[in-house]
C-alpha positions as CSV (number, residue, x, y, z in Angstrom):
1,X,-6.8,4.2,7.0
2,X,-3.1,4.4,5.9
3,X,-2.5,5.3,2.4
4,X,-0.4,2.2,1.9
5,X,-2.8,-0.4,2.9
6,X,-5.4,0.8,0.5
7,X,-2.7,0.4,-2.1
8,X,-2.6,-3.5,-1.4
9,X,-6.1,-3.9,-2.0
10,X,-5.6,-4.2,-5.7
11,X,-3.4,-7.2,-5.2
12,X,-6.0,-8.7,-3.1
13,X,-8.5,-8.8,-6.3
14,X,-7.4,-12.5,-7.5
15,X,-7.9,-14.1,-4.4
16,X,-11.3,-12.5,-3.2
17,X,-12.5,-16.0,-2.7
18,X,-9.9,-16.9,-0.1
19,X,-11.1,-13.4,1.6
20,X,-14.5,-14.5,1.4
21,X,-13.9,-18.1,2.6
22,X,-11.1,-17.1,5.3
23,X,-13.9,-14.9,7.2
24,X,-16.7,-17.2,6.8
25,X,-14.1,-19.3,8.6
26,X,-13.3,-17.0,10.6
27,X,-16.4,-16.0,11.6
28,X,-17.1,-19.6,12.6
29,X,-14.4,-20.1,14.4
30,X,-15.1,-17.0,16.7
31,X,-18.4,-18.6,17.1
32,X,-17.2,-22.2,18.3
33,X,-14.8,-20.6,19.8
34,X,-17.5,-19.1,22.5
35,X,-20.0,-21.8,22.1
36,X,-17.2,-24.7,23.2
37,X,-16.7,-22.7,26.1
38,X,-20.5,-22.7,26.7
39,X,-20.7,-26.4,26.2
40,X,-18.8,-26.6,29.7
41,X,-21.4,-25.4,31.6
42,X,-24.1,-28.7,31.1
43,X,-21.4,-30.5,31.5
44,X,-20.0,-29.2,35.3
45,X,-24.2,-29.0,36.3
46,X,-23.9,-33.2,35.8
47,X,-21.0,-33.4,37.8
48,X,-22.3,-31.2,40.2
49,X,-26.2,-33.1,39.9
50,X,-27.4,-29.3,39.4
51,X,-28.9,-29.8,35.6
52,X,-31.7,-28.3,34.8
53,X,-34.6,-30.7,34.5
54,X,-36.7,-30.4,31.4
55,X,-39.5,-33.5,31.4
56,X,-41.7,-32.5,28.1
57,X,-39.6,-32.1,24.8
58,X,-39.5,-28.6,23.6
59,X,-41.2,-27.1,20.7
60,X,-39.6,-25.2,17.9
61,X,-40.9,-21.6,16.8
62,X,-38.7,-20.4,14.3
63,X,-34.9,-19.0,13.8
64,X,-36.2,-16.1,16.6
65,X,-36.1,-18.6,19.3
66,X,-33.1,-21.1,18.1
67,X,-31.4,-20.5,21.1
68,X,-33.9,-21.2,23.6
69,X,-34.5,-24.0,21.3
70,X,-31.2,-25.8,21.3
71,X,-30.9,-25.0,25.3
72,X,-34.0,-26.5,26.6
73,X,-33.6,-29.3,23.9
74,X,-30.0,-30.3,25.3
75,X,-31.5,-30.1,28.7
76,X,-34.1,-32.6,28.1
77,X,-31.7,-34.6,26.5
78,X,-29.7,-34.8,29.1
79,X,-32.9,-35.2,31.6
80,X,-34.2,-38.0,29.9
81,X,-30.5,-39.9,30.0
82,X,-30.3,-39.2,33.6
83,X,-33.9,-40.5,34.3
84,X,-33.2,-43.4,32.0
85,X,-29.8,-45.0,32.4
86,X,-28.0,-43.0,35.1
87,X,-26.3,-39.7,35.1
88,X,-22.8,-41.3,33.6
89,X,-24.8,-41.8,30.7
90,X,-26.2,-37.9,30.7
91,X,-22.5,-37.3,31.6
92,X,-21.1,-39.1,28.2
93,X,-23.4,-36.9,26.4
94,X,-22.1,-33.8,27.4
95,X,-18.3,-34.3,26.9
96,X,-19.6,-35.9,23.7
97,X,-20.7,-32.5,23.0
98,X,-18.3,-30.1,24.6
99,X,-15.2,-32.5,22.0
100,X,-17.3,-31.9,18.5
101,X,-17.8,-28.1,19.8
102,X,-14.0,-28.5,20.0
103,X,-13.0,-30.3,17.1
104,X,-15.4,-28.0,14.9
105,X,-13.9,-24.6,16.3
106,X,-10.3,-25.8,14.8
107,X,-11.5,-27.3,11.6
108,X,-12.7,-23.6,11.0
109,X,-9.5,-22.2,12.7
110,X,-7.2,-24.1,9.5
111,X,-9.5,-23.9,7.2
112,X,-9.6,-20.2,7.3
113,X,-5.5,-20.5,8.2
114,X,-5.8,-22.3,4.7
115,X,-7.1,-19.7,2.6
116,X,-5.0,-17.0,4.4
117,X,-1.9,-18.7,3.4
118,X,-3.2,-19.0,-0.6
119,X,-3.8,-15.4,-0.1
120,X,-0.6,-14.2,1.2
121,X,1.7,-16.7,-0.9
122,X,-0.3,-15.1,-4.0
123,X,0.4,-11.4,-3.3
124,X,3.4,-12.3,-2.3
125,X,3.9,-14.0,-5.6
126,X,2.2,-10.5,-7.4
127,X,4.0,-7.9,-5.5
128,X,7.8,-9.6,-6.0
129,X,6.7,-10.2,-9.8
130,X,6.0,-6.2,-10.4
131,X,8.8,-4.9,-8.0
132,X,10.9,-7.1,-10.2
133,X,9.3,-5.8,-13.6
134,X,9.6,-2.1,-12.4
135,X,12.9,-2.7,-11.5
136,X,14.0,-4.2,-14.8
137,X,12.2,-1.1,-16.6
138,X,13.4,1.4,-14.7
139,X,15.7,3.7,-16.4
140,X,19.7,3.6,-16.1
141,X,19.5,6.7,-14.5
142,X,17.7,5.7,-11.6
143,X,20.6,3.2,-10.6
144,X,23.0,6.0,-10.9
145,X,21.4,7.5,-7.8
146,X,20.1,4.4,-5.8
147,X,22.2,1.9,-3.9
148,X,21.5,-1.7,-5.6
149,X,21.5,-3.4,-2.3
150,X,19.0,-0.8,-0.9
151,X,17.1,-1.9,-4.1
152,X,17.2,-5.7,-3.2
153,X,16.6,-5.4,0.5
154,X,13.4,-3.7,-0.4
155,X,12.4,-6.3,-3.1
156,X,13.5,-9.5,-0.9
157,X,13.0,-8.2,2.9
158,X,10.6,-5.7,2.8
159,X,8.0,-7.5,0.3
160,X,8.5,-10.4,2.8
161,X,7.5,-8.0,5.3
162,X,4.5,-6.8,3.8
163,X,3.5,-10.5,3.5
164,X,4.0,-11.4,6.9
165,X,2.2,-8.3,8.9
166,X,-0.1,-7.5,6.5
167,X,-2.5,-10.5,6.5
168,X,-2.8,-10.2,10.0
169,X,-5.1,-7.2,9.6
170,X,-8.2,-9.7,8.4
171,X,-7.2,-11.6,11.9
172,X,-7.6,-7.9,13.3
173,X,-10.7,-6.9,11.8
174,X,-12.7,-10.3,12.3
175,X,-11.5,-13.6,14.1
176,X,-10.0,-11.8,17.1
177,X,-12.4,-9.2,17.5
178,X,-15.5,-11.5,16.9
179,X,-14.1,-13.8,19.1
180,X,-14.0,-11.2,22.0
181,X,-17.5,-10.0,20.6
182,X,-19.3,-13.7,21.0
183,X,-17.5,-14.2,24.1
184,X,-18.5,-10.8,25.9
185,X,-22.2,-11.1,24.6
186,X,-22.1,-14.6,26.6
187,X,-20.4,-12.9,29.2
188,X,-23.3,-10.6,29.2
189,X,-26.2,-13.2,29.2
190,X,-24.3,-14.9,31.9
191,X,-24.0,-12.0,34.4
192,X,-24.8,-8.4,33.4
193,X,-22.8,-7.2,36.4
194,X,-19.7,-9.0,35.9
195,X,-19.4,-8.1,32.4
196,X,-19.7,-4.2,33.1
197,X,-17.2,-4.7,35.2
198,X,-15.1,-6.3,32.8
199,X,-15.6,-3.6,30.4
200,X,-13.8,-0.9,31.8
201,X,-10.8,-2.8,31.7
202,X,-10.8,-3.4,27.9
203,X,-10.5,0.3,27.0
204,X,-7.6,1.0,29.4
205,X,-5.7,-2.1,28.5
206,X,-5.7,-0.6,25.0
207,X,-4.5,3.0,25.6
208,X,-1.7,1.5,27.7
209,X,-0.9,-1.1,25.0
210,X,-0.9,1.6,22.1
211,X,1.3,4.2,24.3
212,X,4.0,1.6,24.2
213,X,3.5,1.0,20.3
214,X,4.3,4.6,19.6
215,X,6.7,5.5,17.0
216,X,7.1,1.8,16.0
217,X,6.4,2.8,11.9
218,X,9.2,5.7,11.7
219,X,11.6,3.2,13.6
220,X,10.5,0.1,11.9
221,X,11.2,2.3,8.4
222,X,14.6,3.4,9.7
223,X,15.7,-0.4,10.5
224,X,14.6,-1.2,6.8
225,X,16.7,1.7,5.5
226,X,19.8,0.3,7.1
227,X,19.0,-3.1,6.1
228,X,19.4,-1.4,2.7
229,X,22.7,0.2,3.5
230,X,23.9,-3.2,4.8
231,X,23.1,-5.2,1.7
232,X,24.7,-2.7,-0.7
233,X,28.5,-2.9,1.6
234,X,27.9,-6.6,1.0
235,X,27.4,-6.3,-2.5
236,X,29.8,-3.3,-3.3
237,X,32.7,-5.4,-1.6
238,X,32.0,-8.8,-3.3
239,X,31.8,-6.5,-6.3
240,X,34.8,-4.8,-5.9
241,X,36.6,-7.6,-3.7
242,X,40.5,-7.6,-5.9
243,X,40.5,-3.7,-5.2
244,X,39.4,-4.2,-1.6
245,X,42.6,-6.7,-0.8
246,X,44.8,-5.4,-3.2
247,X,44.7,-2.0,-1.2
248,X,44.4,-3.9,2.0
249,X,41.2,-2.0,2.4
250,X,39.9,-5.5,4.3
251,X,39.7,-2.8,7.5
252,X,38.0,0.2,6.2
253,X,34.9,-2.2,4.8
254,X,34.8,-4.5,7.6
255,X,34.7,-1.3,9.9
256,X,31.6,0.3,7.2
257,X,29.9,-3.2,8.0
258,X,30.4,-3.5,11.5
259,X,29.0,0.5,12.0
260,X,26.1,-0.2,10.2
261,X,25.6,-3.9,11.8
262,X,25.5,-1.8,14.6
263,X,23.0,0.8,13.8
264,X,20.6,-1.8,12.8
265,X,21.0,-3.6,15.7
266,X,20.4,-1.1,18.5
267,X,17.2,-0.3,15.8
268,X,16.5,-4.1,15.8
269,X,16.4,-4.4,19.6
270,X,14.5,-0.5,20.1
271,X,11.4,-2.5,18.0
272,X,12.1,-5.8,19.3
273,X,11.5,-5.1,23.0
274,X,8.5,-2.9,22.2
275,X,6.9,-6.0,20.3
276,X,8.2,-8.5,22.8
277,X,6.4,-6.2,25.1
278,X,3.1,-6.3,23.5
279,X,2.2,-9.8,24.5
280,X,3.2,-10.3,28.3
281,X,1.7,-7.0,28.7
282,X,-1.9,-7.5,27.6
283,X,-1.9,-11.1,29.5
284,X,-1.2,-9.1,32.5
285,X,-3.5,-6.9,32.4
286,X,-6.1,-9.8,31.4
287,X,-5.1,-11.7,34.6
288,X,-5.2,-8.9,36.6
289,X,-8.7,-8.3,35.0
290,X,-9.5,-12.3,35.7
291,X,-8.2,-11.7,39.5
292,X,-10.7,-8.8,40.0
293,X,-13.3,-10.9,38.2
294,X,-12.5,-14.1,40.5
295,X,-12.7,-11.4,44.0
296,X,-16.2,-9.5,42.6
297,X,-18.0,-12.8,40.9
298,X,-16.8,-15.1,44.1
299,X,-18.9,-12.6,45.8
300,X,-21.4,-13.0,43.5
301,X,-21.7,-16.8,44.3
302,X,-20.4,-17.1,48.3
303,X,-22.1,-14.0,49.7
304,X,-25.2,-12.6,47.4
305,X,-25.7,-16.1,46.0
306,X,-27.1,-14.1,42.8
307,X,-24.8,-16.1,40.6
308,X,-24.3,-20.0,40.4
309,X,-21.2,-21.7,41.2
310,X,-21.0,-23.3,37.3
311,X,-22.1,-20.4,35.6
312,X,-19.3,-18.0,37.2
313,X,-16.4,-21.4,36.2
314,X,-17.7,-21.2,32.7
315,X,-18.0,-17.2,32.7
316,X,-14.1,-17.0,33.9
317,X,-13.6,-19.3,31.1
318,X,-14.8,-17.1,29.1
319,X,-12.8,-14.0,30.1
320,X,-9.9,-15.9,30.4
321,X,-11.0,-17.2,26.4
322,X,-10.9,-13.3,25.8
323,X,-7.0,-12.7,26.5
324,X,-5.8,-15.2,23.6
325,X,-7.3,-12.8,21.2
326,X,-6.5,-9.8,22.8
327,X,-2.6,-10.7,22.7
328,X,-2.9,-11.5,19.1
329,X,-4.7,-7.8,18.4
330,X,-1.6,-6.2,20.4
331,X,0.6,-8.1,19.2
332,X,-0.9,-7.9,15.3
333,X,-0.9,-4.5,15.3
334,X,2.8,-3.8,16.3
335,X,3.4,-6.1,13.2
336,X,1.2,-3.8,10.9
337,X,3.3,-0.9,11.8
338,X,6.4,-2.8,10.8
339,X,4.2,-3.3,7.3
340,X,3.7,-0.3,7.0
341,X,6.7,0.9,6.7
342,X,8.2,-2.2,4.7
343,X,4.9,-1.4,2.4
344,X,6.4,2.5,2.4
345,X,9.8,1.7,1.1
346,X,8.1,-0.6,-1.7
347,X,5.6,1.4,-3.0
348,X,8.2,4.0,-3.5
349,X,9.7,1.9,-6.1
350,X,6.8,0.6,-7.8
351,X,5.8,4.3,-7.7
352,X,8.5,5.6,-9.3
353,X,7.4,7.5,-13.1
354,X,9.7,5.8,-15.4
355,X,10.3,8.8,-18.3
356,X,11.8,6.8,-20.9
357,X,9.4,4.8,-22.3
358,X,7.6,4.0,-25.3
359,X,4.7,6.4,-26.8
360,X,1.3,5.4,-26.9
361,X,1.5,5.0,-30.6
362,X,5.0,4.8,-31.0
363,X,6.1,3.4,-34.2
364,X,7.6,0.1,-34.9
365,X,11.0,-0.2,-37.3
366,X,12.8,-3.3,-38.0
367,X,15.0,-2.2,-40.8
368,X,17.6,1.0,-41.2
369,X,17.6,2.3,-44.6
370,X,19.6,5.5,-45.0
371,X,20.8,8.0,-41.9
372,X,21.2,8.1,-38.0
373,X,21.4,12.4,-37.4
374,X,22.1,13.4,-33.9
375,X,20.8,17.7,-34.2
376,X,22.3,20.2,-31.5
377,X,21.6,18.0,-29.0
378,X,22.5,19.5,-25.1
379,X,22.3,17.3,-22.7
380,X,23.5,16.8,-18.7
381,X,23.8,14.1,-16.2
382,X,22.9,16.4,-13.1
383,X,24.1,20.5,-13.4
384,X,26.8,20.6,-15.9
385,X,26.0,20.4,-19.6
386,X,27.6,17.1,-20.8
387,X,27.2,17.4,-24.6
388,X,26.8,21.1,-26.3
389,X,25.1,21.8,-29.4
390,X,26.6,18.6,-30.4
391,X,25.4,17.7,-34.2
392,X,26.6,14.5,-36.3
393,X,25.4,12.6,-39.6
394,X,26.0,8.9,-40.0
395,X,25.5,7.6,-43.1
396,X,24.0,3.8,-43.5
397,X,26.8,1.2,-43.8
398,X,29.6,4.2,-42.7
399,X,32.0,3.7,-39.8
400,X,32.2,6.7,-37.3
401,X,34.2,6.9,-35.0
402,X,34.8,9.3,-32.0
403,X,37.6,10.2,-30.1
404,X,38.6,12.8,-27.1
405,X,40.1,12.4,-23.6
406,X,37.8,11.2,-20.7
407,X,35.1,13.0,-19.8
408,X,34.9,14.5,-23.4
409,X,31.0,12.4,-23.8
410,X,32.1,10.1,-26.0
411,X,30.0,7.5,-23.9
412,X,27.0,9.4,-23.6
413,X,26.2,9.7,-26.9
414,X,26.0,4.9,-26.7
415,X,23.5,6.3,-23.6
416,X,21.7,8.3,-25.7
417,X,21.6,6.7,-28.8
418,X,19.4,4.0,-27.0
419,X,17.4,5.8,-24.8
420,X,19.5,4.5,-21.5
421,X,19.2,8.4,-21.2
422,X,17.1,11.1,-22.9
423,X,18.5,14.0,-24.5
424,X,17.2,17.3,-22.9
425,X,17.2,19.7,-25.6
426,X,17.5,18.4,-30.1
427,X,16.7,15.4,-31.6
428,X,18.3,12.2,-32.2
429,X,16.6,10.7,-35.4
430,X,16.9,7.2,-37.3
431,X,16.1,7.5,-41.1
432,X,14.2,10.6,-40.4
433,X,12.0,9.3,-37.4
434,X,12.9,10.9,-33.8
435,X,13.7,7.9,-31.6
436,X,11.4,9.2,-28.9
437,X,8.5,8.0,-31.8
438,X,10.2,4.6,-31.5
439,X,8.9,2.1,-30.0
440,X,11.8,1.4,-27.4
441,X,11.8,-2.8,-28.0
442,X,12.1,-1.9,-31.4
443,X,14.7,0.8,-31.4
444,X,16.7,-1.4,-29.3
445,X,16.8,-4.3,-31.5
446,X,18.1,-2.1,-34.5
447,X,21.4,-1.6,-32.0
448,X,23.8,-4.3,-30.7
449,X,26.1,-2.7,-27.9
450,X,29.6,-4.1,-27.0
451,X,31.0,-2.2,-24.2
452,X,34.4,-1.7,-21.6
453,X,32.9,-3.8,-19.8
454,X,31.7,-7.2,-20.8
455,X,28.7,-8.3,-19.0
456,X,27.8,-11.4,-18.6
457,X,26.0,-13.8,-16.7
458,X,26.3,-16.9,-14.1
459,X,25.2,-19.3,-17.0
460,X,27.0,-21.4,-20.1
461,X,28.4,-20.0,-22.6
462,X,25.6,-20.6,-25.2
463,X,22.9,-18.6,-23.4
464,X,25.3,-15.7,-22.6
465,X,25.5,-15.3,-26.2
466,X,21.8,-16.8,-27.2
467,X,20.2,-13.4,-25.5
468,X,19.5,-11.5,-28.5
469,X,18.6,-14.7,-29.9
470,X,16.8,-16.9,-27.9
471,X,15.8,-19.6,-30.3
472,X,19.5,-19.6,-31.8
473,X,20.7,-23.1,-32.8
474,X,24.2,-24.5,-31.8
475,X,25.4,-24.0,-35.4
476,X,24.8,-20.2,-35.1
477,X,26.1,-19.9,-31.8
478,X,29.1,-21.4,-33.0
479,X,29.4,-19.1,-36.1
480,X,29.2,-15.8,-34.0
481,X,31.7,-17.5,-32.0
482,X,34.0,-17.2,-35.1
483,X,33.6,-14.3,-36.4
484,X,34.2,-12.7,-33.0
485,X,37.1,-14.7,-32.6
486,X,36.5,-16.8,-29.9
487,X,35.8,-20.1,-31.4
488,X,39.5,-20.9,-30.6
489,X,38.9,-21.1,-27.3
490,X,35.6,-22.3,-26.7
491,X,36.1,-25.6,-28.5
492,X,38.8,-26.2,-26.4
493,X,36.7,-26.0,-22.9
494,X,35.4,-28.9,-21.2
495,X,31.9,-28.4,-22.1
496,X,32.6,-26.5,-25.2
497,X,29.5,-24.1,-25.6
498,X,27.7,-25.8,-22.5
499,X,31.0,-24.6,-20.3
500,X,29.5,-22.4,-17.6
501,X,31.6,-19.1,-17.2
502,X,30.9,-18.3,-13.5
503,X,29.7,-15.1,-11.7
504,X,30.4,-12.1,-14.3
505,X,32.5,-14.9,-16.8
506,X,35.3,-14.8,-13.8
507,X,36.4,-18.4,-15.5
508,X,37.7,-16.7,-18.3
509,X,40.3,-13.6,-19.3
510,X,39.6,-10.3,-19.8
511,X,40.1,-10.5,-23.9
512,X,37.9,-13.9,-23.5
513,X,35.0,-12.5,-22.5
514,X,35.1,-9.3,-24.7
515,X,35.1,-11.4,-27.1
516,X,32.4,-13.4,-26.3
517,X,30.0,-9.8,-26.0
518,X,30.8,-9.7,-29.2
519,X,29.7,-13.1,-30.1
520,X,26.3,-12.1,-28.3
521,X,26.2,-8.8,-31.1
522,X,27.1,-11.0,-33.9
523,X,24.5,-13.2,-33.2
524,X,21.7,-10.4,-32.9
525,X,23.0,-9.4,-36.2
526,X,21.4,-5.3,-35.9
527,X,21.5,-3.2,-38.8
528,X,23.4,-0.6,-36.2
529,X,26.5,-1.4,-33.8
530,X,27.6,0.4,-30.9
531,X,31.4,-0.1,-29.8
532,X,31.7,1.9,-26.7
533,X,35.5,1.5,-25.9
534,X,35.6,-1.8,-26.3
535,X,39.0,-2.6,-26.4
536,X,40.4,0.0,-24.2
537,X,40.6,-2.3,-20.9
538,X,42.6,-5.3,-23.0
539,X,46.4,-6.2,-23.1
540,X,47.9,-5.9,-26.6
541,X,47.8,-9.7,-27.4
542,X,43.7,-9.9,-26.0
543,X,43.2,-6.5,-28.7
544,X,44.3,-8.0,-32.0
545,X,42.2,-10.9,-31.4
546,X,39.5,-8.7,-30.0
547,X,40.0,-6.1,-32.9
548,X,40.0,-8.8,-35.6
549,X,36.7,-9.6,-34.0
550,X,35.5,-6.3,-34.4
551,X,36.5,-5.5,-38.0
552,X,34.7,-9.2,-38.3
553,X,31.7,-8.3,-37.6
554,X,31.3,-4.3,-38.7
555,X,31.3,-5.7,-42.4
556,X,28.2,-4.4,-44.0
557,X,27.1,-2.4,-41.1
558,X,26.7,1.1,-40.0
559,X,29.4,1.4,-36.7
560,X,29.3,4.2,-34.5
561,X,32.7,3.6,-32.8
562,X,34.1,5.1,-29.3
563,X,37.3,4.7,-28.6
564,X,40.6,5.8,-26.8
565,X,43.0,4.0,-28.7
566,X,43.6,5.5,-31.5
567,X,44.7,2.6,-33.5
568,X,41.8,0.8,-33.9
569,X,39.6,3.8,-35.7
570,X,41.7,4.6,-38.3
571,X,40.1,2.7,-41.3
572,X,37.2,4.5,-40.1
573,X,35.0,6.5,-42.9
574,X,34.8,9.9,-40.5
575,X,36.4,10.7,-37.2
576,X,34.4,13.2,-34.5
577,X,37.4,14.7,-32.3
578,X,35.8,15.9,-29.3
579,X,36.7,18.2,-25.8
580,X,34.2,19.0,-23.4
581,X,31.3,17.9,-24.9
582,X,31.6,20.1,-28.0
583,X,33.0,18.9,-31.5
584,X,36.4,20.6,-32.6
585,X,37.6,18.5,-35.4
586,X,36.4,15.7,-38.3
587,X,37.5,14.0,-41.1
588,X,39.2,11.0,-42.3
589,X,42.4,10.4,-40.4
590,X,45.0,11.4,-42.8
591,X,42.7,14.7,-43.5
592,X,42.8,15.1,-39.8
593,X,46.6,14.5,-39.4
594,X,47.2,16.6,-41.8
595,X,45.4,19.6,-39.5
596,X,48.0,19.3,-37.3
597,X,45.7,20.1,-34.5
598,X,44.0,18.2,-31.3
599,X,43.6,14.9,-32.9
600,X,47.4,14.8,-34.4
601,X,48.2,16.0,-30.5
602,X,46.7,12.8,-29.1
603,X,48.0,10.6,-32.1
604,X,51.3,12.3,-31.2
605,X,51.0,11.2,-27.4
606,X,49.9,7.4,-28.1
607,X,52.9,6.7,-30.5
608,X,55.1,8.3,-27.3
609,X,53.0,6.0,-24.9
């Protein structure tokens, strides 16, 4: 059995009574299924006047001889009608029966449909709810390495996938083949010779069937791969979509789509025919089966007269009654080779070992009391050594700032300060306590991070800024909003703080929505805050409100600032002047002006700029 179906099973746990109830169902189904068929036969013996008279009502012997019971008991039935009011009568009877065998064979049919579809909608449900979860606790680092829109297609498409071939493995395993079973065990009772003959045609149908499947799982997981690729050009070009016209690059990604477009659809078409394939096939080789049948059990009746007429009409009833569920086993099981490989691509996600997480007893810290102390920490994104035996102290309600060109890892230390990343070698401790004893929710909420970037989301302006908050009233909102400067502008909006922003804040400027990340810190109101360049991508107008914001809101907090202009750090209580991940200067900035050395150099080259 593959690996990846056993790892389904679990999800199958909340909804074992649908399982249990959809192959009851089933099982019934494949049982009126074959007995419907049977009913036909009484029924053609009336037309024909070749019933089998029964004059003395039969006697029941227990659950061994229910058959012969309910046989011999139709028959006198059907005798007595006959002998009493004429064989219309007898005739009524029968198609009587043969519509409730009917009716009763699809009753089970959606009822066991119905608890299928509460089981696949449910782990459905499950399996998107913890590929979403994993992906929202996977670490930062992950996403440095993976394609997002690979990420989605496997969360949206292949889930879907999973859903929709999956399921059809109970069909495999019990309505389908039951069906053939109850049918072939008629068969059997009807004519021993016939259904021998039928037999050898089963096995070679299948080899045939399953040559033609071959490969279908390693192309079905390439198609899925691409499907990835394609989803993440989409996204990277609505992403990036003022660089991609502004550099008339409109050709290059259109060409990037159309490749891959292309590549998924000679893959699309390679899996399509062989499942297209899958159902004409095994019809033809049923008729061809049926054909033989019709040459060898016409024989039967015309020549050896060892078979009767109405028997062999209901016992190629039968056979043809086997090819519906033998198309739906060929055709299921190209499907389950498609899940597999949809299944493949998501377990590797949900499999992935996140590393930065919470201890088993980590500790939980609301408040900071005295220090932050970063030790000779080393750390490195991939091979080269970001940060060097880099070792700082920042004192509770102090404002540190560090400076150094780009690449310098400035940034990194944001990324390691809150465990987006994890240092490899020394220790980064808050009032004494390594942050790797932290619980991470509670490490987190000490911190409020404004970065280069403001992020925010498709929603109004009041639950942009409400996330560290969630319960925040209107009045609060609107008191962040002034201390970072912005209430200026958001009274003046349509909605005021019910104004939605649009995808990424796109409604409003650069310096607008910078300010209202720092509306979303204010509000969360942390003991420590994080600037990580956070006016460097402003105009000069946009950074004096945005830095008025800032000095705002560091009051009475500890502030580890990183910055590239220079202008905005210097009331700060210590600057770290860094180059290549190593520190080379700090101190105040008259104490480091008066050095003369790499921080005066870039101070000297900003007043030029």
């Amino acid at each position: 059995m593959d690996k990846n179906l056993i790892k389904l099973f679990p999800y199958t746990k909340p909804y074992q009574s649908h399982i249990v109830w959809n192959v009851i169902f089933n099982i019934l189904y494949a049982l009126f299924s074959t007995i419907s068929m049977l009913t036909l036969l009484p029924m053609l013996e009336v037309l024909f006047g070749k019933t089998k008279i029964i004059e003395k009502a039969p006697v029941y012997e227990g659950i061994g001889s229910m058959m012969r019971f309910g046989k011999e008991y139709l028959y006198y039935q059907i005798s007595e009608l006959t002998k009493d009011s004429g064989p219309q009568f007898a005739l009524l009877l029968v198609v009587v029966l043969v519509i409730s065998t009917f009716l009763l064979k699809n009753l089970f049919n959606y009822l066991a449909s119905y608890h299928i579809m509460h089981l696949k909608n449910g782990v459905l449900r499950d399996l998107r709810k913890k590929m979403f979860d994993k992906i929202i606790e996977l670490p930062i680092s992950y996403y440095s390495e993976k394609r997002k829109g690979d990420v989605m297609a496997r969360m949206l498409g292949d889930v879907n996938e999973v859903q929709n071939s999956f399921f059809s493995i109970l069909e495999l395993v019990v309505k389908e083949p039951l069906t053939i079973v109850f049918a072939l065990v008629t068969m059997f009772v009807i004519s021993a010779k016939l259904t021998f003959f039928v037999l050898i045609f089963i096995p070679i149908s299948g080899f045939i069937i399953s040559k033609i499947g071959k490969n279908l799982k390693a192309k079905s997981l390439k198609a899925q791969g691409e499907s990835g690729f394609l989803i993440s050009i989409v996204e990277e070009s609505l992403g990036g979509l003022k660089v991609v016209k502004s550099y008339n690059a409109e050709t290059t990604f259109k060409n990037r789509f159309n490749d891959s477009i292309n590549r998924l659809l000679k893959l699309s078409n390679s899996i399509g025919n062989k499942n297209n394939l899958a159902s004409p096939l095994s019809e033809f080789m049923g008729i061809t089966t049926i054909a033989t049948l019709l040459w060898y059990g016409g024989n039967l009746v015309l020549v050896d007269k060892t078979l009767d007429g109405s028997a062999f009409i209901v016992y190629l009833t039968l056979a043809y009654n086997i090819l519906t569920p033998a198309k739906a086993i060929s055709k299921a099981s190209y499907a389950v080779k498609n899940g597999l490989a949809a299944a493949q691509r998501v377990f590797e996600v949900l499999e992935v070992e996140n590393e930065i997480t919470s201890k088993a007893n980590a500790l939980e810290k609301s408040t900071f009391n005295s220090e932050i102390s970063i030790k000779n920490i080393n750390f490195k994104y991939e091979e080269d050594y970001v940060l060097k035996n880099f070792s700082i102290e920042v004192k509770k309600g102090q404002t540190v700032a560090l400076v150094g060109q780009s690449g310098s890892g400035k940034s990194t230390i944001a990324n390691l300060l809150t465990r987006f990343y994890d240092v490899n070698e020394g220790t980064i401790a808050i009032d004494s306590v390594n942050i790797k004893d932290l619980n991470l929710q509670s490490l987190r909420g000490l911190m409020g991070l404004v970065t280069q970037d403001s992020i925010l989301f498709n929603d109004t302006i009041k639950a942009n800024i409400a996330l560290g908050k969630l319960d925040a009233t209107d009045d609060e909102i609107i008191e962040a909003l002034k201390i970072a400067n912005a209430y200026e502008f958001v009274k003046n909006l349509p909605q005021g703080i019910y104004t939605n922003i649009g995808d990424s804040g796109n409604k409003l400027s650069g310096g607008q929505k910078q300010r209202l990340s720092i509306a979303r810190a204010v509000l969360k109101n942390p003991p420590i805050m994080i600037l990580d360049e956070a006016t460097s991508a402003l105009d000069t107008e946009s950074e004096k409100f945005v830095q008025v914001a800032l000095e705002n809101m560091m009051q009475n907090r500890t502030s580890i600032v990183i910055a590239h202009r220079l202008s905005t750090i210097q009331k700060a209580d210590k600057i770290v002047v860094m180059q290549k991940g190593e520190i080379v200067e700090q101190g105040t900035h008259e104490e480091l002006i008066a050095l003369n050395g790499t921080y005066n150099k870039l101070v000297m080259m900003q007043s030029l700029e």
